[in-house]
C-alpha positions as CSV (number, residue, x, y, z in Angstrom):
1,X,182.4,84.0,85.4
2,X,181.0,83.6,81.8
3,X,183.4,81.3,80.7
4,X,181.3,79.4,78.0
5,X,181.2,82.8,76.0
6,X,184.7,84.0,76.1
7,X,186.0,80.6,75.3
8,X,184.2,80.7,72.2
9,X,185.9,83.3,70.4
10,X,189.1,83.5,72.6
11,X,192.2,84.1,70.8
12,X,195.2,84.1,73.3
13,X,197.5,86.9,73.4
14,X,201.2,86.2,73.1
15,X,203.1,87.5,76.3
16,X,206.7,88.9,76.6
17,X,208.5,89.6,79.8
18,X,211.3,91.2,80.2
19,X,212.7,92.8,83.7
20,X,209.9,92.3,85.3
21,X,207.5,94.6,83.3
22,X,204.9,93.0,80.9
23,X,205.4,94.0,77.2
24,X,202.8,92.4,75.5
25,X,203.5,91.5,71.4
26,X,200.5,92.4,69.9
27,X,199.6,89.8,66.5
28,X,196.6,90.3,63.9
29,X,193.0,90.0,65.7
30,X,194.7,89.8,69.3
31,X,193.6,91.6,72.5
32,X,194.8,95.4,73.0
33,X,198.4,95.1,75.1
34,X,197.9,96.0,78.3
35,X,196.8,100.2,79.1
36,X,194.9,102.7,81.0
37,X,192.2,104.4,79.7
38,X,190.9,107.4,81.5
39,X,187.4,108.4,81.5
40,X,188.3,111.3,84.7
41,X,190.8,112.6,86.0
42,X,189.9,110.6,89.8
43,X,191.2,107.6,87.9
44,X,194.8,108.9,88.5
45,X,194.0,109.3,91.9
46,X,193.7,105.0,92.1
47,X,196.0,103.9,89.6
48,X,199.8,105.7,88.6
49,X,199.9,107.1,85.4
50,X,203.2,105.0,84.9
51,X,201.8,101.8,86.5
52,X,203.2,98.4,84.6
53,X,201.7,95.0,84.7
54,X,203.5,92.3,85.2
55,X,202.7,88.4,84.5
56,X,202.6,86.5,88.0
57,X,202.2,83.3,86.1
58,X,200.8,81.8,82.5
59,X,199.7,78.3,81.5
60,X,196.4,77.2,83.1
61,X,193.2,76.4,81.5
62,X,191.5,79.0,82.8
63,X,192.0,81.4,86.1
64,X,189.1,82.9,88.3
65,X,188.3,83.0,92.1
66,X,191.8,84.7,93.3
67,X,191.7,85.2,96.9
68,X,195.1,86.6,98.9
69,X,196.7,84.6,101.8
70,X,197.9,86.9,104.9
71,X,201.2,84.1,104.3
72,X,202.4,85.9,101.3
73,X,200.2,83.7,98.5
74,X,197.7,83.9,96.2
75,X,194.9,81.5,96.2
76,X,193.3,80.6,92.7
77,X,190.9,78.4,90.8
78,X,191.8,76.9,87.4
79,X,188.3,76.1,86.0
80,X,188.5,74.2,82.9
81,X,191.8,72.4,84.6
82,X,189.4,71.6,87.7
83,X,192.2,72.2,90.2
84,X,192.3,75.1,93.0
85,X,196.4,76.5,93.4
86,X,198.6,78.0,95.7
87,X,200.7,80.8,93.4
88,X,203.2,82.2,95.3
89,X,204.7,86.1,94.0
90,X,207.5,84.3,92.2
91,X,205.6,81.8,90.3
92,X,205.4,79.0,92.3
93,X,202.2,77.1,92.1
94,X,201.0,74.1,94.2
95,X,198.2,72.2,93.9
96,X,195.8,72.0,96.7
97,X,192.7,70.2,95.5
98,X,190.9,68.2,92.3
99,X,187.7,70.1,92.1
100,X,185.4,69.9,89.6
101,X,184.8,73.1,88.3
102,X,186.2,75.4,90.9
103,X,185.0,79.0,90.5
104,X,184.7,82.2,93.1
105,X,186.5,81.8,96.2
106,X,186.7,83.4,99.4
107,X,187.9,83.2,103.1
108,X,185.4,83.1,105.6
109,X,185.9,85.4,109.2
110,X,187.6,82.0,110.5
111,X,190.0,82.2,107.9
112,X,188.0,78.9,106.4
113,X,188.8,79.1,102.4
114,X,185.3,78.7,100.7
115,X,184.6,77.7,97.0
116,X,181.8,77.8,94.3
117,X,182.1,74.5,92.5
118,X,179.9,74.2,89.2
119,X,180.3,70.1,89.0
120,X,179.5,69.6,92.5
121,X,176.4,72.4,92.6
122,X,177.5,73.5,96.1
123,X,179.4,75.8,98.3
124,X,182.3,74.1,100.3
125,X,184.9,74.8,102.5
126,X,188.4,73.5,101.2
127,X,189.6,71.7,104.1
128,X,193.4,72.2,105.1
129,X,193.8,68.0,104.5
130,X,193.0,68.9,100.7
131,X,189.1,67.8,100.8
132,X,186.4,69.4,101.0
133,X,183.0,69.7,102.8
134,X,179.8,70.9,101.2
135,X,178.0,73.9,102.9
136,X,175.3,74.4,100.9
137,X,174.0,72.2,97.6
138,X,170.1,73.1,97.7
139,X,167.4,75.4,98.5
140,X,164.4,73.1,99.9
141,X,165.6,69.9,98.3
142,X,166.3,71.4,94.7
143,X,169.6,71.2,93.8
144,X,171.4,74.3,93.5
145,X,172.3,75.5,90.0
146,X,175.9,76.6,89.6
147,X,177.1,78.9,92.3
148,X,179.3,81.5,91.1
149,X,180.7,83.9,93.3
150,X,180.6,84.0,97.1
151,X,181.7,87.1,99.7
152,X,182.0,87.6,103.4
153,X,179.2,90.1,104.5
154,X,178.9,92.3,107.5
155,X,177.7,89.9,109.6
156,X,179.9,87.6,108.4
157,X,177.4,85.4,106.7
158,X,178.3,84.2,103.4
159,X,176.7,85.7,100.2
160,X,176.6,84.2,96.7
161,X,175.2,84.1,93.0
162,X,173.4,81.1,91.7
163,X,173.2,81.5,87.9
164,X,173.1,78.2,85.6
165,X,175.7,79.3,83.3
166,X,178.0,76.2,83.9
167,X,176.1,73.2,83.7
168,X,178.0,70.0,83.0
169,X,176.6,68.2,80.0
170,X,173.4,66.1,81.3
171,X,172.6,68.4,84.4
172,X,169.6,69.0,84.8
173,X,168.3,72.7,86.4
174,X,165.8,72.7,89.6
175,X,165.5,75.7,90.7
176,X,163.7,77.5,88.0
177,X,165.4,80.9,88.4
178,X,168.9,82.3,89.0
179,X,169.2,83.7,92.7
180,X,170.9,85.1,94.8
181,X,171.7,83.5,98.6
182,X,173.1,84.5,102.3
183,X,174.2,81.5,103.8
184,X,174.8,81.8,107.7
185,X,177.4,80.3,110.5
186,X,174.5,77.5,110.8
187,X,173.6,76.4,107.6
188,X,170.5,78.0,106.8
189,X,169.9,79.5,103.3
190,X,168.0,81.9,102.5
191,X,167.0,83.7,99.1
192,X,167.8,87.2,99.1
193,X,166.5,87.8,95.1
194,X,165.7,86.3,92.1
195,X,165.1,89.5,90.2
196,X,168.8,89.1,88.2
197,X,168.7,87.0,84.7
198,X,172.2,86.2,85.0
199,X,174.0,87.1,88.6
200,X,177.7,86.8,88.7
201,X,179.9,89.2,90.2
202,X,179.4,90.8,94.2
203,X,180.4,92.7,96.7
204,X,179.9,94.9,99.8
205,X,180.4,98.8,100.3
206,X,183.0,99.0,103.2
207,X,180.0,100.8,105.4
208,X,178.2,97.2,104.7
209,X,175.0,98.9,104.1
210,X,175.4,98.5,100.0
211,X,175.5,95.4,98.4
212,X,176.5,95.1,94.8
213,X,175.9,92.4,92.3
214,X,176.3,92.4,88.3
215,X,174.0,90.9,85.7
216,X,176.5,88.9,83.4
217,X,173.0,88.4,80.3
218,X,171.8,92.1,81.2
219,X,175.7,93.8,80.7
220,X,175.0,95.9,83.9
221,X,175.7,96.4,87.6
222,X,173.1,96.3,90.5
223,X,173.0,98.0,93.9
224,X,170.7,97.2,97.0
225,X,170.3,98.3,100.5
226,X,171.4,95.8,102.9
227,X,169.2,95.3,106.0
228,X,171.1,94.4,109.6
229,X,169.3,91.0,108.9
230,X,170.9,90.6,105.7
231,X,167.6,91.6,103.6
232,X,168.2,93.6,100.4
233,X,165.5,96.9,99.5
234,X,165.3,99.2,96.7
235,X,167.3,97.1,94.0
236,X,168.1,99.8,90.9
237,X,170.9,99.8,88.2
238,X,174.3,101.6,89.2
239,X,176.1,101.0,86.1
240,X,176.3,99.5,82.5
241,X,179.3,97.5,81.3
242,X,178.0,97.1,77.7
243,X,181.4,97.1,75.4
244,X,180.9,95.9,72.1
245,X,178.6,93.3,70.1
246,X,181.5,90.5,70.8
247,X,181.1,88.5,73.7
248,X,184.8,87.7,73.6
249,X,185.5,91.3,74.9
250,X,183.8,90.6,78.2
251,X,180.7,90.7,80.3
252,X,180.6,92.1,83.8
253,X,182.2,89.3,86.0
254,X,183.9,89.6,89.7
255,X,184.3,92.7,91.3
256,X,186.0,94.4,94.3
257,X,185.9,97.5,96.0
258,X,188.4,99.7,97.9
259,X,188.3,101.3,101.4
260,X,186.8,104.6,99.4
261,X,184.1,103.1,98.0
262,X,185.1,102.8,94.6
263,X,184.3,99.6,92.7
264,X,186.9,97.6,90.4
265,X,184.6,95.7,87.8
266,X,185.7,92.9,85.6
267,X,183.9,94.5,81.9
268,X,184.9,94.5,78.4
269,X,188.7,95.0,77.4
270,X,189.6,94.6,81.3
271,X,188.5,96.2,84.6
272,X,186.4,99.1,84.5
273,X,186.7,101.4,87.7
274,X,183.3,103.3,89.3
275,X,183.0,105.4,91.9
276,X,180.7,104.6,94.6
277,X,178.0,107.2,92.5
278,X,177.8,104.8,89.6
279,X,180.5,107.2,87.7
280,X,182.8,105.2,84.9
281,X,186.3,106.6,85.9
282,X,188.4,104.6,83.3
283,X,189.2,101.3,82.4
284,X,192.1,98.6,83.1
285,X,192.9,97.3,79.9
286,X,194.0,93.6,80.2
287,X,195.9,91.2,77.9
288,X,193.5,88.5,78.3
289,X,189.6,88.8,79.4
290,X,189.6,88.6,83.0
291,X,187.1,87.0,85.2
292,X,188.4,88.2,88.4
293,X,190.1,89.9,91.1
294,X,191.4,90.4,94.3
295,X,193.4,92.5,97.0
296,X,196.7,91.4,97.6
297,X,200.7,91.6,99.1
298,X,201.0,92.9,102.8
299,X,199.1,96.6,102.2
300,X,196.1,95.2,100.2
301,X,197.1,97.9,97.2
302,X,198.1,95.2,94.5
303,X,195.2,94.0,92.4
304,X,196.1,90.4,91.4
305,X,193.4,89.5,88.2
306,X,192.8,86.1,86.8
307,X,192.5,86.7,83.2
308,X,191.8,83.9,81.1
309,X,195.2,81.7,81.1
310,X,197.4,84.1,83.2
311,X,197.4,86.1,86.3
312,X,198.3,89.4,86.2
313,X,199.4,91.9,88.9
314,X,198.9,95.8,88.9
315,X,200.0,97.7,92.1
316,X,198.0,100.8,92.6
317,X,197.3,103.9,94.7
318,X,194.7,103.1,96.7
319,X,193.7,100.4,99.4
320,X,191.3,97.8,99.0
321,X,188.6,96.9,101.1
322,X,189.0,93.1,101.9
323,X,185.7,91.4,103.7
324,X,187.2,88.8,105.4
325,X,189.5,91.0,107.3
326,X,188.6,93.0,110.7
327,X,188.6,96.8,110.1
């Protein structure tokens, strides 16, 4: 999440909702209303020509980290609110912890729900009591900077992004670079690369032997070769996500993948869609700038997207590849 830059030249988009379908009023200098933009013809193949978003809920400070619950909810961080929800399918939202700057959030192979707080510099498990307990807050006695985003990978260890882009005023930054980490069943960290100005976004190829990661500062997306011991090799670029000059259209952010391979990207205007050879299919136009995604309802085809003060919903055509699951 690059919340610091969209904030500054958010304008919120005025919402409409009427039998269930999202019409979105569009006002002077507001965000497009809601479309999809095809680059090839595959992109039908994902996403119905006649798909319609729909609003799940509206009114927090700002969404990211949504992660789906097998018991029919949506779990969600509301950064600037400091608060991680339950939002049920009808609206319903329950607060299940004060957090200080919750961000990316996952659930581990245990079922554990795990969280990137900012404020704290760590990644916890949220505990089913409502606290939480720190998993990870330093590499070698340096506090970490401001983990990000976190994933289940292949051999269930847990992998996240260290960037420093949400410092609280009067933090100071140890670790003089921005990382990223694998974090295993017995606490031991371990630096995976550092060669990323900004890393945000990640995720795994459903064969596990690709691991993807965006660079929020560099506007692009990065793919490695992932090692049985959880190494990465032969780091190149598999895609740009450069939009325009404004960062209030969106830098690449979270990202998820479906069972095919192909890679749903948060980017400028919305969510861009790539297949798994680095080709730009089309694009997700949101509302309001997302910062994330996830696989939800009982079939795993609904994409539920935390975009800025909302969260969205989008069913679609294909099936997404969900970590935490066993497949």
């Amino acid at each position: 999440m690059n919340r610091s830059r969209i904030l500054q030249t958010l304008i919120i988009t005025s919402l409409a909702v009427a039998s269930g379908i999202a019409g979105f009023s569009k006002t002077p200098a507001t965000r497009e209303q809601f479309q999809l933009q095809a680059i090839s013809p595959q992109f039908w193949d994902l996403i119905d020509r006649n798909a319609k978003m729909t609003v799940v809920a509206t009114g927090f400070k700002f969404t990211e980290g949504p992660v789906w619950d097998s018991a029919g909810f949506l779990y969600l961080s509301d950064e600037a609110g400091d608060k991680i929800y339950r939002l049920y399918p009808n609206g319903k939202k329950e607060e299940v912890i004060a957090l200080g700057d919750p961000d990316g959030n996952t659930f581990d192979r245990q079922h554990r729900l795990i969280d990137c707080s900012s404020v704290l510099r760590a990644v916890v498990e949220v505990t089913p009591d409502g606290k939480y307990k720190i998993l990870a807050d330093n590499d070698h006695g340096k506090k970490l900077n401001t983990p990000n985003d976190v994933v289940v990978g292949p051999d269930s260890a847990l992998y996240f992004t260290n960037p420093n882009m949400d410092f609280r005023p009067g933090a100071k930054q140890e670790i003089p670079f921005q990382g990223v980490y694998r974090l295993d069943d017995k606490g031991n960290l371990r630096l995976l690369t550092k060669d990323l100005t900004q890393p945000n976004g990640l995720a795994f190829s459903p064969d596990g032997k690709r691991f993807y990661v965006d660079d929020s500062e560099q506007r692009n997306i990065r793919v490695y070769d992932m090692a049985a011991d959880g190494s990465l090799t032969n780091g190149r670029i598999f895609g740009e996500e450069k939009g325009g000059k404004n960062d209030g259209d969106g830098v690449p952010d979270g990202m998820k993948v479906d069972k095919k391979g192909n890679l749903f990207v948060v980017g400028p205007k919305g969510i861009w869609v790539w297949d798994a050879k680095g080709n730009h299919l089309g694009t997700i136009v949101v509302p309001e700038q997302p910062a994330n995604l996830a696989w939800g309802d009982k079939d795993y085809r609904t994409l539920y997207i935390t975009a800025t003060t909302s969260v969205y919903r989008l069913e679609t055509k294909t099936q997404g590849f969900v970590p935490y699951l066993k497949h």
